[in-house]
C-alpha positions as CSV (number, residue, x, y, z in Angstrom):
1,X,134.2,220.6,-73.4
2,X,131.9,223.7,-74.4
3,X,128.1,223.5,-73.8
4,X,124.7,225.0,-74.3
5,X,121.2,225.6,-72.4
6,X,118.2,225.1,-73.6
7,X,115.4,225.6,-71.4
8,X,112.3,227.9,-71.7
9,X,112.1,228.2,-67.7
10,X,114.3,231.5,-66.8
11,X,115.1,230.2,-63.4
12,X,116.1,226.6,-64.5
13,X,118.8,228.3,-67.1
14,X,120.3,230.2,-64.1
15,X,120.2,227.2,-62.2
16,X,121.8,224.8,-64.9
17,X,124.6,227.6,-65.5
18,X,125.7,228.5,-62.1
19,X,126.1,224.3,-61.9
20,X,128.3,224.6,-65.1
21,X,130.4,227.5,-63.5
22,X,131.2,225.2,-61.0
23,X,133.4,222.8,-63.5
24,X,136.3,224.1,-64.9
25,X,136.6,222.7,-67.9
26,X,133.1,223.2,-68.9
27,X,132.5,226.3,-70.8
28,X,129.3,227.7,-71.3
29,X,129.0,229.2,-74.7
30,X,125.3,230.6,-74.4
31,X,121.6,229.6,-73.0
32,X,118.7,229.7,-75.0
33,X,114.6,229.9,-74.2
34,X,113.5,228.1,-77.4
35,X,114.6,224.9,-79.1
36,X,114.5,226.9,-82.9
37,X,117.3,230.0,-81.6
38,X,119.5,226.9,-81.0
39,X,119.0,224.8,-83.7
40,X,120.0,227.9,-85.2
41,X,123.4,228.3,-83.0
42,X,124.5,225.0,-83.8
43,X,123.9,224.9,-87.4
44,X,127.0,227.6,-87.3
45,X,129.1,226.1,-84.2
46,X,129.9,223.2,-82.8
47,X,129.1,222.3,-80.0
48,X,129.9,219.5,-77.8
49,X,127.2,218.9,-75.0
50,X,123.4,220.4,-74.8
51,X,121.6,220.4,-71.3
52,X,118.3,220.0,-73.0
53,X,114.8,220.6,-71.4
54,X,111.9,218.1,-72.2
55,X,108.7,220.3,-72.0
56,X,109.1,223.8,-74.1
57,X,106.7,225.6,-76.3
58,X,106.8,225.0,-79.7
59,X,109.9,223.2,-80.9
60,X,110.0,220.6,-78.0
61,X,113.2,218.7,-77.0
62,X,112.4,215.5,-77.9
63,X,111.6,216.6,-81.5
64,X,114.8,218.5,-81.0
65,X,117.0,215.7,-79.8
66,X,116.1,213.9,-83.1
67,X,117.5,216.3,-85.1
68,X,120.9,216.4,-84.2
69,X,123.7,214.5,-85.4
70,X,127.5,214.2,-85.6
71,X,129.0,214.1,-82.0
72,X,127.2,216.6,-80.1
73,X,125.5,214.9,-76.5
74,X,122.9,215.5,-75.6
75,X,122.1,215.2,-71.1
76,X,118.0,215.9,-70.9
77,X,117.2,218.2,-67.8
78,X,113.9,217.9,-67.6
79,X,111.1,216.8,-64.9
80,X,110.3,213.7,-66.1
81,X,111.9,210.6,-65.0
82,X,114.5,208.8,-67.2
83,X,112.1,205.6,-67.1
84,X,109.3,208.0,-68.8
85,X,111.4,209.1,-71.4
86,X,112.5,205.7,-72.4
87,X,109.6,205.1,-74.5
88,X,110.9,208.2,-77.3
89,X,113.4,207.3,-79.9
90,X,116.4,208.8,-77.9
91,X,120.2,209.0,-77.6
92,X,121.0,210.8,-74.8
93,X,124.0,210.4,-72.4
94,X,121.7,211.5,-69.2
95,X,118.7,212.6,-67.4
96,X,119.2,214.8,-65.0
97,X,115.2,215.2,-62.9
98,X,115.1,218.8,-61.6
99,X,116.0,220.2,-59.0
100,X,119.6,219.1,-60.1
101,X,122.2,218.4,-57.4
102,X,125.5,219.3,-58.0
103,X,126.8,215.8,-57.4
104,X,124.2,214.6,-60.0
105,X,125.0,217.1,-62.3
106,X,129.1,216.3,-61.9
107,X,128.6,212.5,-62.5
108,X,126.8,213.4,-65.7
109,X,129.5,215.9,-67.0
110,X,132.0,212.8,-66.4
111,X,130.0,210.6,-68.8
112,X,129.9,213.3,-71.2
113,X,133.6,213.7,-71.3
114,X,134.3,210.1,-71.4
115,X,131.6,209.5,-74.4
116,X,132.8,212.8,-76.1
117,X,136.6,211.6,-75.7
118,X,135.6,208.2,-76.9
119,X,133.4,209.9,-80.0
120,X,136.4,212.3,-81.2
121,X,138.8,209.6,-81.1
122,X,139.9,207.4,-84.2
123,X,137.6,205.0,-84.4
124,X,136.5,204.9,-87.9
125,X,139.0,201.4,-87.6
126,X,137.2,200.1,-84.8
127,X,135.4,197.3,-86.0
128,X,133.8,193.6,-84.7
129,X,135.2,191.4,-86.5
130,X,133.9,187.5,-85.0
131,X,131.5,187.2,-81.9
132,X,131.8,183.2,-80.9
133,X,130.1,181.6,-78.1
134,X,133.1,182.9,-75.5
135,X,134.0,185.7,-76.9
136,X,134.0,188.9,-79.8
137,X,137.3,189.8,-81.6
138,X,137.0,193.6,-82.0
139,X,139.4,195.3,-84.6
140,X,141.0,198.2,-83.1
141,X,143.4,200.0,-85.7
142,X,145.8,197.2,-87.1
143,X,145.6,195.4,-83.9
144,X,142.4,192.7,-82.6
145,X,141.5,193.1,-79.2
146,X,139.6,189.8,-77.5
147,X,137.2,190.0,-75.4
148,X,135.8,187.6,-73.3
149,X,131.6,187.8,-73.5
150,X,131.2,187.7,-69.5
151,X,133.4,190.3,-69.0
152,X,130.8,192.5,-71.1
153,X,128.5,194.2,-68.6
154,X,126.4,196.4,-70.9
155,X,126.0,197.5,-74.1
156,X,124.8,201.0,-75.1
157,X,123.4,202.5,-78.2
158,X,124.7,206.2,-78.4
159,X,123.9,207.9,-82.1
160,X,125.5,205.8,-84.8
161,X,128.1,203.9,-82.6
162,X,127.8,201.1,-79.6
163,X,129.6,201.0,-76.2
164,X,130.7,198.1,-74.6
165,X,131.1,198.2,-71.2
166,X,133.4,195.5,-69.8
167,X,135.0,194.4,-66.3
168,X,138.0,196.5,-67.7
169,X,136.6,200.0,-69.0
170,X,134.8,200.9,-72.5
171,X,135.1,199.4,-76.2
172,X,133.3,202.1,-79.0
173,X,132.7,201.2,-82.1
174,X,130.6,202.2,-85.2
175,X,127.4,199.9,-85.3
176,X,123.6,199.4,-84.3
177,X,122.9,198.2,-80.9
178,X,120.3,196.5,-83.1
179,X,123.1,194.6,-85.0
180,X,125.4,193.6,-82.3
181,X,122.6,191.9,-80.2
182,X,121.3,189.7,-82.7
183,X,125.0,188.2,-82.9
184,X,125.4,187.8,-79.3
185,X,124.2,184.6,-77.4
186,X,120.5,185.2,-76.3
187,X,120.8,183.0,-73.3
188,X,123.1,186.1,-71.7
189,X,122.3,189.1,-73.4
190,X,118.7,190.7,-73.3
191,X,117.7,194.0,-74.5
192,X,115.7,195.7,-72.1
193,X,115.6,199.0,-73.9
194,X,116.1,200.6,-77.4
195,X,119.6,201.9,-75.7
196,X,121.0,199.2,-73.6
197,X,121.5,195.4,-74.0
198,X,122.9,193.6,-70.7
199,X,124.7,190.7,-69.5
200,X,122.4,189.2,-67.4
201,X,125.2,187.0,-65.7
202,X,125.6,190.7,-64.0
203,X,122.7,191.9,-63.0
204,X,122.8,193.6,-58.5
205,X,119.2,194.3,-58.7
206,X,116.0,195.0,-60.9
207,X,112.2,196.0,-60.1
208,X,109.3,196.6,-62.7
209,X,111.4,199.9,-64.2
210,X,114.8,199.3,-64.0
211,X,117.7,197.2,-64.2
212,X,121.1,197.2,-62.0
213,X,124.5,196.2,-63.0
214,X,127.4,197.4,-60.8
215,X,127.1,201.4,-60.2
216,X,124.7,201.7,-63.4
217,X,120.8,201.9,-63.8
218,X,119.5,201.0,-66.9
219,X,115.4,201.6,-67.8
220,X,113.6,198.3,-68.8
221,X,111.3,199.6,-71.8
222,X,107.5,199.0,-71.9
223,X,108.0,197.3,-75.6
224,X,110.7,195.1,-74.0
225,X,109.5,194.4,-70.3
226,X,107.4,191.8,-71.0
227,X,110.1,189.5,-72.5
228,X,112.4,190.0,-70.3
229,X,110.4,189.5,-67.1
230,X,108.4,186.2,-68.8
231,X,112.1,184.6,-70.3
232,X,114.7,185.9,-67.4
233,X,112.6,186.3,-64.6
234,X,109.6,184.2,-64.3
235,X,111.7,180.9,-65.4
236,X,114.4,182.1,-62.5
237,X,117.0,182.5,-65.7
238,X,118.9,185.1,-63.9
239,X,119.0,183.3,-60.7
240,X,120.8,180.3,-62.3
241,X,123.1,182.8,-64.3
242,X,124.2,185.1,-61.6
């Protein structure tokens, strides 16, 4: 999996790279102090994964992030918290909060690779085909795959595609987070964010910013906290369910 740095801070870039030297398999094709040299670079080559600062003069990387498209991931390295970026329009894999431990940084290399693997894949066949009250048929290739709705943990928006997290490991398939959750029974699944819908029959933990399921955090949006602290809190909704 090749990767770029983009980060206007001189010491952050060394910081970032000397991190990617430490995994083998990630290769570090070059770094870059302004947003516009590598929009630039990518135009021409493609690249799989950007560590992408927030705050930067002039092209920022939020305006940045909204420009790219096809399969390239983007993991935001930035000082701001996840749970303060969640109010952009964004699809990133990660937010890494600076200084960057290495463990940190290793976790969110994994979910790179396993969304990149998932993304270059054949899934142009991958398709749901029924959601019923137990469960979604999802067409993969010439076969259908059943899955039962509690075994869905999660669902994430990543670019033009969905992932469905279940008890048994991750279903991708072309379509709008948007799209799926307005098929799925609303008693179970709420959206707490503009990336994530979740199974709240599987909820550990949650306070005013986040939500908990399993090993994952997931950021409860301002637009979308109100709803789901009045409808799955307040009438103890999740404490019936879980």
């Amino acid at each position: 999996m090749n990767c770029i740095i983009v980060d206007d801070e001189p010491l952050a870039r060394e910081a970032i790279q000397s991190l990617v030297e430490g995994v083998s398999d990630l290769q570090l094709l070059q770094q870059f102090s302004n947003a516009r040299s590598a929009q630039k670079f990518i135009e021409e080559t493609p690249v799989d994964l950007i560590f992408l600062d927030v705050q930067m003069p002039g092209l920022n990387g939020i305006s940045f992030a909204k420009q790219i498209t096809g399969s390239t991931l983007i993991i935001f390295t930035t000082a701001y918290s996840q749970f303060a970026l969640d109010g952009f329009e964004l699809d990133a894999v990660d937010y890494l909060i600076k200084p960057i431990s290495e463990e940190r940084f290793q976790r969110a290399v994994i979910k790179a690779r396993s969304y990149l693997s998932l993304l270059k894949s054949d899934i142009s066949a991958n398709k749901i085909e029924t959601i019923d009250d137990h469960y979604v048929f999802v067409k993969e290739g010439r076969k259908y795959i059943k899955v039962d709705l509690r075994s869905i943990l999660f669902i994430q928006g990543l670019k033009d595609y969905v992932i469905m997290q279940t008890e048994d490991g991750k279903i991708i398939t072309p379509m709008n987070l948007k799209t799926i959750h307005d098929q799925l029974p609303k008693n179970i699944f709420v959206r707490v964010s503009k990336s994530y819908v979740i199974n709240v029959q599987h909820v550990k933990s949650f306070d005013n910013n986040s939500v908990t399921i399993r090993d994952a955090e997931m950021p409860i949006g301002d637009f979308y906290r109100k709803f789901f602290f009045d409808e799955f809190v307040k009438k103890k909704l999740i404490g019936r369910l879980i």
